[in-house]
N, C-alpha and C positions, 0 to 999 in steps of 0.2 A: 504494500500500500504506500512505504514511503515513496518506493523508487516510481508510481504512477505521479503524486505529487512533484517531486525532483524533475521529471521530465515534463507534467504541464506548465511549471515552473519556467521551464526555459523554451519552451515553445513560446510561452504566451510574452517574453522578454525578446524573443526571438520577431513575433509579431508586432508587437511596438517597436520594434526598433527599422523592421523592414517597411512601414509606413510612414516614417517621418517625414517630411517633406523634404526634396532635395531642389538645390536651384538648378533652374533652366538656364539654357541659354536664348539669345535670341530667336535664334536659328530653328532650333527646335520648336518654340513659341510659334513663329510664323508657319513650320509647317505644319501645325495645328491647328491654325485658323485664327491664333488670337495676336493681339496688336504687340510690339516691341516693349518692351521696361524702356522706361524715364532712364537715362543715365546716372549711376551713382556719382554721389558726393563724397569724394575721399580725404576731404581738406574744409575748413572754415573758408579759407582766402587770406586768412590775419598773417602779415609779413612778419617774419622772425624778428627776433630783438638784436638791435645791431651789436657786432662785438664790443668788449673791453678793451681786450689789447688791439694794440696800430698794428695792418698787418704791413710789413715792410716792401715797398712799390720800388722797382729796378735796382735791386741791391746782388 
């Protein structure tokens, strides 16, 4: 009896994990019928902070 539990156990770990959702790509999207994703944003825009040190120019 344990070992039917232990294996619906891992079946059923087995089955959540194999419907996760996974990302598309475009490509695939469109041969499906459905429209492109927005472009990710992988950045704010906010320009670094300038350095401290001088960096030394034709030396």
């Amino acid at each position: 009896m344990k070992l039917f539990f232990v294996f619906a156990t891992i079946f059923a770990i087995a089955a959540v994990v194999s419907t996760s959702p996974t990302p598309t790509t475009n490509a695939k999207r469109m041969a499906a019928g459905l429209p492109p994703l927005p472009p990710t944003r992988r950045f704010n825009g906010a320009r670094a902070a300038p350095s401290v040190s001088p960096v030394p120019r034709g030396v």
